[in-house]
C-alpha positions in Angstrom: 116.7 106.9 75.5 116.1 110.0 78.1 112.1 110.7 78.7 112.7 114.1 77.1 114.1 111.8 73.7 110.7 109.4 73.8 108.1 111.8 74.8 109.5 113.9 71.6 109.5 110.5 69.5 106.2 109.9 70.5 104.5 113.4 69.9 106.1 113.5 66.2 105.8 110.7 65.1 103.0 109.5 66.7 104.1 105.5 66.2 106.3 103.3 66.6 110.1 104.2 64.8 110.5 103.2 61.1 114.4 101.1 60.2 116.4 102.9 57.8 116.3 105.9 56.4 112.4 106.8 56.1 112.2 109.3 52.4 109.0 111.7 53.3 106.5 110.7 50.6 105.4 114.5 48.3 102.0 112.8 47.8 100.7 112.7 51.5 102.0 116.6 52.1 99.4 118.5 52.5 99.1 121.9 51.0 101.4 124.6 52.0 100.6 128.1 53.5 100.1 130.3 50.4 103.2 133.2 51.3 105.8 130.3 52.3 105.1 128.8 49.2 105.3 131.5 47.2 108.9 132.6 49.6 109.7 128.8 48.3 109.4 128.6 44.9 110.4 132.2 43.8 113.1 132.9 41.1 116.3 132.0 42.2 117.6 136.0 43.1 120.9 137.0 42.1 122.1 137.4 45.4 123.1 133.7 45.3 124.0 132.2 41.2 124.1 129.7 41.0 127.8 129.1 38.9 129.2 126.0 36.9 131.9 126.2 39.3 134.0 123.3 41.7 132.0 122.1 44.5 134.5 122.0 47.4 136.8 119.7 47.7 135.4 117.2 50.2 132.2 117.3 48.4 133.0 115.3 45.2 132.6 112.2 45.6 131.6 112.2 49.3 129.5 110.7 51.7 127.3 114.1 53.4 125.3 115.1 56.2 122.7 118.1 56.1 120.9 119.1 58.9 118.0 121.1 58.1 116.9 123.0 61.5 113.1 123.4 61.2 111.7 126.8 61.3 115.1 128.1 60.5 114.1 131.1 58.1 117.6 131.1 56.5 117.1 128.4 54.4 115.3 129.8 51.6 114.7 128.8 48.2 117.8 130.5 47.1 120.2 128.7 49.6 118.0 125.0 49.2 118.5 125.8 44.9 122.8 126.1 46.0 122.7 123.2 48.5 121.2 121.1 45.7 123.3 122.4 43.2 126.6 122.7 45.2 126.5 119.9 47.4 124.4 117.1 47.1 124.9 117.1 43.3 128.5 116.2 43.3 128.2 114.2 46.2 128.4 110.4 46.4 125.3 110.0 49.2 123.7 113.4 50.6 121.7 112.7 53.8 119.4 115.6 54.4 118.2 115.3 58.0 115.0 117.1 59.7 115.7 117.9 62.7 112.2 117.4 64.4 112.6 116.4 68.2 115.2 119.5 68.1 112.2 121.8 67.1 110.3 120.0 69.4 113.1 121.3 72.7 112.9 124.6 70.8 109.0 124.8 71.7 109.6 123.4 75.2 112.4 125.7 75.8 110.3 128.8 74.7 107.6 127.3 77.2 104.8 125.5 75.0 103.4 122.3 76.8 101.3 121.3 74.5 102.8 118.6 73.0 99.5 117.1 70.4 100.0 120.3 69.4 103.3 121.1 69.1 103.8 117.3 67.0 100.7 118.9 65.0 103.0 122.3 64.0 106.2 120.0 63.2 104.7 117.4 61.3 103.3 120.3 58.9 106.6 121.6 58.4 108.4 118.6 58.3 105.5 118.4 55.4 106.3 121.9 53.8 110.1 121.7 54.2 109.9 118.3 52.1 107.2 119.5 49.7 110.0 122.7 48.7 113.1 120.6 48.3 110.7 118.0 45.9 109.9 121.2 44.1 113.5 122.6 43.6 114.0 119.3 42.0 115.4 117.1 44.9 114.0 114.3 42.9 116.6 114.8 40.2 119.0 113.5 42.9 118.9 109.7 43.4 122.1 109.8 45.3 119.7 112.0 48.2 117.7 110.9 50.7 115.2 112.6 53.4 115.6 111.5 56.8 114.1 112.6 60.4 114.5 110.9 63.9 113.2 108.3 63.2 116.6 107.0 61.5 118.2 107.3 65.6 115.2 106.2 66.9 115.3 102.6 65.4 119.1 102.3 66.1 120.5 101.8 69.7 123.8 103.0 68.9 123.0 106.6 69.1 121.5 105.9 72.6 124.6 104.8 74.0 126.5 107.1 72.2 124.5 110.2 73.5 124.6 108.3 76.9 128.5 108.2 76.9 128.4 112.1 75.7 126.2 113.3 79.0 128.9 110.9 81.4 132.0 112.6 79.5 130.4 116.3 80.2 128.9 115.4 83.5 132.5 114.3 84.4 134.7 117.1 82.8 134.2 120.5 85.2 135.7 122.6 81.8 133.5 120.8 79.5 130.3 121.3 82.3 130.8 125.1 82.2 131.5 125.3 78.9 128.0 123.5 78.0 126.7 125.7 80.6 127.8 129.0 78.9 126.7 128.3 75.5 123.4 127.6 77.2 123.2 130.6 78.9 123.9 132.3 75.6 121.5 130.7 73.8 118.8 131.1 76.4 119.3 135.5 75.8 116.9 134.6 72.6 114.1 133.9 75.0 112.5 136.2 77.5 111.4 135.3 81.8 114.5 133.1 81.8 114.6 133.7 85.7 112.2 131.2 88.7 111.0 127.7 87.9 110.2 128.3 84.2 113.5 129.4 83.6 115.4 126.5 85.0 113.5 124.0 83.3 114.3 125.8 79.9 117.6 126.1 81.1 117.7 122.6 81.6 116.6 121.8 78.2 118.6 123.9 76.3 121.3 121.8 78.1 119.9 118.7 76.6 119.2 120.1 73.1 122.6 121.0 72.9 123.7 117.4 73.6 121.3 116.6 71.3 123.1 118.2 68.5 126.2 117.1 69.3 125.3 113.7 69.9 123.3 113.9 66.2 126.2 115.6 64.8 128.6 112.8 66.0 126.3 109.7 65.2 125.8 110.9 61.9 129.1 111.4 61.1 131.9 109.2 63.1 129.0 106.4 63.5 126.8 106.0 60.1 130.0 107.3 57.6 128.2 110.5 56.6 131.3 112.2 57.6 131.0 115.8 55.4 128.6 117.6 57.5 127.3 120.6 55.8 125.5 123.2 57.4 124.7 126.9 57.9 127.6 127.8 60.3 129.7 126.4 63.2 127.6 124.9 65.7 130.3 125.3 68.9 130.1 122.8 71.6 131.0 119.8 69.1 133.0 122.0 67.1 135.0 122.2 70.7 135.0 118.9 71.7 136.9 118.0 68.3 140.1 121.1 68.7 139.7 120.5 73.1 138.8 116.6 74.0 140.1 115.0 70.4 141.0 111.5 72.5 137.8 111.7 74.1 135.5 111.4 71.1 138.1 108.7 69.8 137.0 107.2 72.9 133.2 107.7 72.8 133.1 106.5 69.2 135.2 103.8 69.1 137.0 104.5 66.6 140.8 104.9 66.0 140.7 108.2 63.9 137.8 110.9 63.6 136.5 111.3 59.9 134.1 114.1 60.4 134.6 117.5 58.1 132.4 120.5 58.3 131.7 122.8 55.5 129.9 126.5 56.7 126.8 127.3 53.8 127.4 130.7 55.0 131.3 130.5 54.3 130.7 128.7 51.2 127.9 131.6 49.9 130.5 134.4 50.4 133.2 132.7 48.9 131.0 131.8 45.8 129.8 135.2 46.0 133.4 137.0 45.8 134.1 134.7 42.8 130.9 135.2 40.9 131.5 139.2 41.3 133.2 140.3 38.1 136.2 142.3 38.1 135.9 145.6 37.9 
């Protein structure tokens, strides 16, 4: 594990990593902030209906893996109401993963140092986001479960696998720029990205793109959850899988890759046009 990957382990979770999938517990959340619950448990609008219609295809019966990026304002009761409905419902297993020691980089990459305090913020949220989905009636679901980093944490094969990742990028030129360039465009959210400071989040945002990637392909190729379902495209992996195909047969072992990804914001608008009566 890198020292960015335990000192974020160690700030969140503030012990030692729990086996298995670890389900967040509803009765040791804390209350919420008054306006993010009330943002949470509003009517469903009818912006998104929720319609007795086919989930899609690789859905039914599947095996599916949701990250959830925290602080991510898009996933609102509206679109957690349709993931529940659309997704995990039909599924076989639905994963829904927390993506702390992401949040975590965020903070470091925006410049906080305080980590008691940053593992204070996520572990509130990790808290809230949990305490919604129980709400919308996660608990309806048996086939779901709530997972964080703790799940990679307590299993070495996402070490080595995220290991391989760095020495097949540090060792591909196109693959190095490419990193580099969705980087760079990712860094344009933050301000004072020039000096020291700005190297060192530069150098992060490197990592936390591995990160996802190396999350994305654990979760996926590795543990069998091979629908991944999330808000759009995330890129680099997206890449690796039309560029470096052989590659990731390589860095997962395996003989053919299983992973499918389903856009929420693709699915919405398509559910949307359908759901729009004729005129």
């Amino acid at each position: 594990m890198t020292k960015v990957a335990a000192g974020i382990v160690k700030a969140i979770a503030g012990g030692g990593p729990v086996a298995g999938f670890r389900m967040l517990i509803p009765q040791m959340i804390p209350a919420m902030h008054e306006p993010l619950m009330q943002e949470l448990t509003s009517p469903p609008s009818v912006r998104f209906p929720i319609a007795d219609m086919a989930p899609p295809k690789a859905v039914a019966g599947g095996n599916l893996f949701i990250p959830i990026s925290l602080g991510n304002h898009y996933y609102s009761s509206d679109v957690l109401r349709r993931v529940l409905a659309d997704f995990i419902a039909p599924s076989r297993q639905s994963v829904i993963f927390l993506c702390d020691r992401l949040r975590l980089l965020s903070y470091r990459i925006r410049g906080e140092t305080d980590l008691e305090r940053i593992g204070a913020n996520i572990r509130l949220q990790l808290s809230e986001l949990t305490r919604s989905l129980m709400h919308l009636g996660l608990r309806a679901h048996p086939n779901a479960v709530v997972a964080d980093w703790s799940l990679l944490a307590s299993d070495p094969r996402h070490d080595r696998l995220l290991a391989v990742l760095e020495g097949l990028v540090c060792g591909d030129p196109v693959l190095c720029r490419k990193l580099d360039e969705y980087a760079r465009e990712l860094m344009q959210r933050f301000r004072g990205s020039d000096g020291r400071s700005g190297r060192d989040s530069m150098a992060l945002q490197r990592q936390y793109v591995l990160e996802e990637t190396a999350l994305s392909l654990y979760m996926t190729e590795v543990r069998g959850c091979n629908v991944e379902v999330y808000r759009r495209g995330m890129g680099f992996v997206d890449d690796l899988y039309r560029e470096r195909p052989a590659a990731l047969l390589t860095l997962t072992g395996k003989s053919k890759l299983e992973r499918e990804f389903i856009s929420i914001e693709a699915w919405l608008a398509g559910q949307l046009a359908d759901t729009t009566p004729a005129p």
